[in-house]
N, C-alpha and C positions, 0 to 999 in steps of 0.2 A: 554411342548412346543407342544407336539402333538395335545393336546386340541385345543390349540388357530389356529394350521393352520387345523383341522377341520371345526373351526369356520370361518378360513378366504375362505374355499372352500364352503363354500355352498352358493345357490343361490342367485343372484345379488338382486332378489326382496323382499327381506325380509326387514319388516319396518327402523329397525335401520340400519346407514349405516355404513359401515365395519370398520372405524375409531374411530365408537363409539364401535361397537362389539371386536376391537383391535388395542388401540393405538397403535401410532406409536412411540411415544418416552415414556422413564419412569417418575419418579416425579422431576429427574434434569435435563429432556433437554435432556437427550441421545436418541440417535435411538435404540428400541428397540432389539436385537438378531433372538428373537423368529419372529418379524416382516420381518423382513427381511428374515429371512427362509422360511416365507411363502411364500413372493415375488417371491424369488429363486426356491422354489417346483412347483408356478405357472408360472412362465416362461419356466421350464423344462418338464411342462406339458402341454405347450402353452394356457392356460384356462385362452384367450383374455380377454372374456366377464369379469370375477372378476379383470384382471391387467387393465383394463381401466375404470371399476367405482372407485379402488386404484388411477391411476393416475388423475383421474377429480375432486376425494374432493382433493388433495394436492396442498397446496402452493409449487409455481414454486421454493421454496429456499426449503420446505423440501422435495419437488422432486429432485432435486439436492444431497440433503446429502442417498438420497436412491440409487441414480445412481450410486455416488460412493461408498455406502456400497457392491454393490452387483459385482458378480467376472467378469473381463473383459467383456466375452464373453455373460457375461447374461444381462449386458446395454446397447448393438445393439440387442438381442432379443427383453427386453423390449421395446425399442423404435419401431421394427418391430410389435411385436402384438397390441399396442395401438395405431399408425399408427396418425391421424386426431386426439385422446382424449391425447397425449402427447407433453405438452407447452415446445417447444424448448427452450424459454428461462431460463428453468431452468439449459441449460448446462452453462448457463453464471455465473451460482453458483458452479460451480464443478472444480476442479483445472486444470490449461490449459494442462498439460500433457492427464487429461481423457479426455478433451475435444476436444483435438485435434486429439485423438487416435480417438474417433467416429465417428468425421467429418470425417475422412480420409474411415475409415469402414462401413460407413453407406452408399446407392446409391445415389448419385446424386439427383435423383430426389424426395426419399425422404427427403433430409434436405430442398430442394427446396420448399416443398407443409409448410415445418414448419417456415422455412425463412419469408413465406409469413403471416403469423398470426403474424408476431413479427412489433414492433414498430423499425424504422429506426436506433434507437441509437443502440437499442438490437440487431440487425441484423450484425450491423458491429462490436461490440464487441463479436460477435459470431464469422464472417469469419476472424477478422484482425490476427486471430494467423497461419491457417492453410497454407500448403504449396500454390503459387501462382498456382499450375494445379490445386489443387482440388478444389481450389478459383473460377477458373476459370469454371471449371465444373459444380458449383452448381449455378454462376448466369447466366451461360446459359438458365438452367432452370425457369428463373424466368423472369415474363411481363414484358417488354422492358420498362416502367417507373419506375417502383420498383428496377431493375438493374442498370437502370442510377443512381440516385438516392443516393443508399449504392456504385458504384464505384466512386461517386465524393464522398462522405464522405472518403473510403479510397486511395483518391488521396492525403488526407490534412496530412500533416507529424504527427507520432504517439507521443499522449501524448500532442493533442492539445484540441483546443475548436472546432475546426472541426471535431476530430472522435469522440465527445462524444455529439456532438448537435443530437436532433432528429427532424424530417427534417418535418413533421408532426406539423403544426401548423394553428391559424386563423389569416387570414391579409386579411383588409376591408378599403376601399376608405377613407380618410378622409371627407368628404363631404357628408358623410352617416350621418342619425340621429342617434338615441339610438333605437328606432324602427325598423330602417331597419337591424341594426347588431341583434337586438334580433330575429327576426323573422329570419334570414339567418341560426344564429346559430339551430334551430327550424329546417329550413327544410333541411338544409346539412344532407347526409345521413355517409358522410364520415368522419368526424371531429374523432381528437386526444378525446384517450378514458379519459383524464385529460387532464385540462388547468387551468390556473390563470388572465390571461390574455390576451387579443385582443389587434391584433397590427394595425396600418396602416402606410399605404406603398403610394403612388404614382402608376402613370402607369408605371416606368421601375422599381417596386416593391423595389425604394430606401426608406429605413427608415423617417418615420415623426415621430412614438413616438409608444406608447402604453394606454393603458385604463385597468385598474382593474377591474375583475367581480364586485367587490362591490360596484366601484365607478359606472358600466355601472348598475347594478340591481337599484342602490339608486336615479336614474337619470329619468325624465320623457322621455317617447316615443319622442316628439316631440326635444327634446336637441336634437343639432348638436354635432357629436363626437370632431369636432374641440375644443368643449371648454372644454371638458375631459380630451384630451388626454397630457398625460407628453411627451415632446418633449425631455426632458435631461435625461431619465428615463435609469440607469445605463447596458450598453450593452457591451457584448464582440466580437472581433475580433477573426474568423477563427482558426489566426494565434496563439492566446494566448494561453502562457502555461498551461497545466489544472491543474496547481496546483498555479496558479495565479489567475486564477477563482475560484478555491475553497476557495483562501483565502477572494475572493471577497464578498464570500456569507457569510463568515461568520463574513465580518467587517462589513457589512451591513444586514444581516439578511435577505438575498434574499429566496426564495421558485423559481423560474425561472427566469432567462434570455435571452432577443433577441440576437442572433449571427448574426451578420452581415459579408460581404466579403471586400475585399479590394476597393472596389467604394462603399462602405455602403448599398447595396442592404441585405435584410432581405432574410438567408436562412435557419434558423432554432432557435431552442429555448434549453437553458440546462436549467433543473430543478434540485432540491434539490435532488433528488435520487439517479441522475448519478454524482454530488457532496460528495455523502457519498460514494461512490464506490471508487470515489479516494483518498478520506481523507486514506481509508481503505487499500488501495496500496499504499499510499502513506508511509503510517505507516511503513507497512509490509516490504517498500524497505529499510528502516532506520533501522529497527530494524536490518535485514538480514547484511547490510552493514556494519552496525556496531562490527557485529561477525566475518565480513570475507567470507561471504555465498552470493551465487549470488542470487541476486531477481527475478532467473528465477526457482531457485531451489524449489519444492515442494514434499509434503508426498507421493505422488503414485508417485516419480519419482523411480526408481528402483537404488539399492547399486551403481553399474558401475556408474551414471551418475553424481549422489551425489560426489561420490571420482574426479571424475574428476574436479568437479566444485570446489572444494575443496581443491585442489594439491597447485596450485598455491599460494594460498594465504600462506598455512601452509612453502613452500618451501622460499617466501619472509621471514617471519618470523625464520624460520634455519638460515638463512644467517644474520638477524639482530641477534640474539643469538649468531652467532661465532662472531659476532662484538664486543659485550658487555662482552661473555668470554675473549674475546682477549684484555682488559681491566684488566683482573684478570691476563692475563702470565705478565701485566708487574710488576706486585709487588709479584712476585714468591716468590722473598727473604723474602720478609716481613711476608707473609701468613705460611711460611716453620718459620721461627723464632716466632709468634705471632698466634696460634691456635684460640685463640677467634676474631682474625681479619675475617677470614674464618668461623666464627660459623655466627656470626651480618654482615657481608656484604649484605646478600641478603634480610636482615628485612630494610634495609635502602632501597633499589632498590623498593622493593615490597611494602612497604608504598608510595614512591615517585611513582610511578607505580598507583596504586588507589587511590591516589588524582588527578593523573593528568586524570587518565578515569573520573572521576566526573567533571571538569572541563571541556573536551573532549565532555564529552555527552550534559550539557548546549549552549557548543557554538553550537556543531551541530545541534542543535535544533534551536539553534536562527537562524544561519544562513538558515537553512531550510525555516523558517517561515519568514525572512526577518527583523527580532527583532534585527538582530546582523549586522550594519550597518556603513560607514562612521562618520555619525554622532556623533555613539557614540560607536563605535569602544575602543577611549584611556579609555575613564569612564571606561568599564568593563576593560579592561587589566590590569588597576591600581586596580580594586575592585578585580580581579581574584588573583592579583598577593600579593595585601593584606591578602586575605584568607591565601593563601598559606604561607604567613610568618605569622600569626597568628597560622594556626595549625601544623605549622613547630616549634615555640617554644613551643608550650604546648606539644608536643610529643616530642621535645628533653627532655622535662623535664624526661618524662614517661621514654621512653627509655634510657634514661641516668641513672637514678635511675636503672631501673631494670639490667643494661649491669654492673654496680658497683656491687651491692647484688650475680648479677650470678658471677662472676668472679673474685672478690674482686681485680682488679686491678686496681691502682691510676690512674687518667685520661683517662680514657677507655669512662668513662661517657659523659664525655664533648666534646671526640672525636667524638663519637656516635651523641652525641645531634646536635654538629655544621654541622656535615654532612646529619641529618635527615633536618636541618632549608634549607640548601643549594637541598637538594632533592626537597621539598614539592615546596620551589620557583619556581626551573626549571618545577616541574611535570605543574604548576597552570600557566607558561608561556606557555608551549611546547602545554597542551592541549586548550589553545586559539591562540597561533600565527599557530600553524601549520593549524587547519582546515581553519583558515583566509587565510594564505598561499597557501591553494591547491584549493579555492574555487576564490581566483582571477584567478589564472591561470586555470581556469574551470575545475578543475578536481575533483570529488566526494570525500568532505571530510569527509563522512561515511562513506565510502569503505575505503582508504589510511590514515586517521590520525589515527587508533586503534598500527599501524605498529610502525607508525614514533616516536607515542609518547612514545609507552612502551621502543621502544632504548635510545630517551633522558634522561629519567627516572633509567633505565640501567648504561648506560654509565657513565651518571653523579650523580646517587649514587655510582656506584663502585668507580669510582677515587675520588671523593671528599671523602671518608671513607676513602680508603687507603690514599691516599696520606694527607688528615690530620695526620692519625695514623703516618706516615712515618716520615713527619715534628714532633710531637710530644712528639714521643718516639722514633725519632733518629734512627729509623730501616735503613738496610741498604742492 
């Protein structure tokens, strides 16, 4: 390791450039150790000149996975010595805990000079997490259009198509040729650093349509855009959910979108990028939900805040446990007289229990993606609810055989088995009615059906075992 942070200290003007002289990750994608030591040795030795020809060859995502490799206090150095050669928007890749520690630690005025190099979506996906003062501090610092600008972005409620449009687009008269849009786009000095498409607008800048590069490159100079342009060309509202635009893009295979406002005027555009951003949060909050874990929660969040996030849900879940225990005090007798009742009770719960999660995790899915609908709502419940009696008999087979062979006792089998068929139903009901249930009354059926269903599942494999056994074999 000493070798290579030799090799990363010597001078900037040496032919090969320092990423070739020492990658940064190994042959699977990781971030290198050694690299990062270096980083870390030149940050504590402020030796600018090497951390900002570092930071000028990296991609702003594997500047991010450096920012956070490296220890608190050495990510605000970094960002201080590279100063102008460090793209802010790679904090948009680091998790919101680091990113919002930096924001907070870093001056004013410099997130201010890096604010202003970032494209308008990236800007407010930078400021929407930090506290409202220090929000306020850093667009102070910044020219009174560019401020305007990112504060109407985050005036628009979070998790819409307003804070993820970037505001940064081309809109041209309809009554322009193909000519005069080409030549415009030619001598603007300011235009978005990508586009796909040219839009036009009217004079109070209300939507008429839009125009494809390819269709406006395939077109003579002399064509009028009027006969180009798609007037029905698929757009979203402000106000839309951003996870109804993303599904938008992907029933139709969009690459950008015009965002319009509530009187149709044209105020920005969302591309395919900031679409993969939320597929990827999007994921991320399902997957979390689905455990029990808050979607706020991340890896550099420290033990204290983890457990906190944490409490609550593990404390719902105690309380559904003494429910489902409290299930088992009422057949005390039975369990005290019939020792293998108490051995097989919880293989029936805990089968019904993992079918009904499997069942659980398709509808939240559907329902997520809007696949799990009125329409066809009964079809699945009757197809879930078939599964369920389908692999409810073929495991009472299983378990019935195996609960006879272990035990050698007459009808133990069949007890088992009726009460596994009666589990797997409930489990393949519970995990479709309940997220249906929590999702009409708006309440996150990722978060709340893992809860509800593992007690039905509980509940009604303990008593349907017992209390068949009960009836069965006359316990008493």
């Amino acid at each position: 390791m000493a070798d290579d942070v030799e090799l990363a200290m010597k001078p900037a003007s040496e032919e090969a450039s320092i990423l070739d002289r020492m990658p940064m990750r190994d042959g699977e994608g990781n971030i290198r150790p050694d690299f990062v030591e270096a980083i870390s040795q030149a940050v504590q030795s402020a030796n600018a000149a090497f951390l900002c020809e570092v930071v000028g060859e990296l991609h702003e995502a594997d500047l991010g996975d450096l920012v956070q490799a490296l220890a608190p206090d050495e990510r605000v150095r970094l960002i201080e010595l590279t100063k102008a050669d460090f793209d802010f928007s790679a904090l948009n890749e680091v998790d919101d805990t680091v990113r919002e520690e930096l924001l907070e630690e870093l001056e004013p005025e410099t997130v201010a000079e890096g604010v202003r190099e970032l494209d308008s979506d990236d800007a407010v996906e930078l400021l929407e997490g930090v506290d409202e003062d220090v929000q306020d501090e850093i667009l102070e610092k910044l020219p009174l259009s560019e401020r305007v600008a990112i504060e109407r972005s985050l005036t628009y409620p979070e998790e819409t198509a307003g804070r993820r449009m970037q505001t940064e687009f081309i809109a041209v008269p309809p009554d322009w040729n193909v000519g005069q849009a080409i030549d415009y786009m030619r001598e603007t000095p300011d235009l978005p650093d990508r586009f796909y498409e040219i839009y036009s607008v009217d004079a109070d800048r209300r939507w008429q349509g839009a125009v494809s590069l390819d269709t406006l490159l395939r077109a003579r100079r002399p064509v009028p855009l009027a006969e180009l342009i798609e007037e029905d060309r698929r757009r979203v509202s402000v106000l839309d959910d951003q996870s109804d635009v993303a599904r938008m893009f992907g029933k139709y295979n969009l690459v950008s979108a015009p965002v319009v406002d509530t009187d149709n005027r044209l105020v920005g555009v969302i591309t395919i990028d900031d679409v993969v951003d939320v597929i990827e949060e999007e994921a991320d909050e399902e997957v979390k939900a689905l455990g029990g874990v808050s979607s706020d929660e991340e890896l550099s969040d420290n033990f204290l805040a983890i457990a906190r996030g944490r409490f609550m849900w593990l404390l719902i879940n105690l309380a559904t446990a003494f429910l489902a225990s409290s299930v088992l005090g009422l057949f005390e007798g039975q369990l005290e007289q019939m020792v293998a009742l108490a051995v097989l009770a919880p293989i029936v719960a805990s089968q019904g229990g993992n079918a009904a999660t499997q069942t659980m995790t398709v509808a939240v899915r559907a329902l997520a993606t809007r696949q799990l609908n009125p329409t066809n709502a009964l079809r699945i419940i009757v197809r879930e609810t078939l599964v369920g009696l389908m692999n409810g008999i073929a495991f009472a087979v299983i378990t019935g055989v195996a609960a006879f062979l272990w035990f050698r006792t007459p009808g133990l089998g069949i007890v088992i088995g009726l009460a596994m068929i009666t589990n797997l139903v409930a489990g393949a009901l519970g995990g479709i009615l309940i997220p249906m249930a929590l999702d009409r009354v708006k309440a996150d059926p990722a978060v709340a059906s893992g809860t509800f269903v593992t007690t039905v599942t509980d509940v009604v494999g303990f008593f349907a075992f017992l209390g068949i056994a009960t009836l069965w074999f006359g316990l008493k």
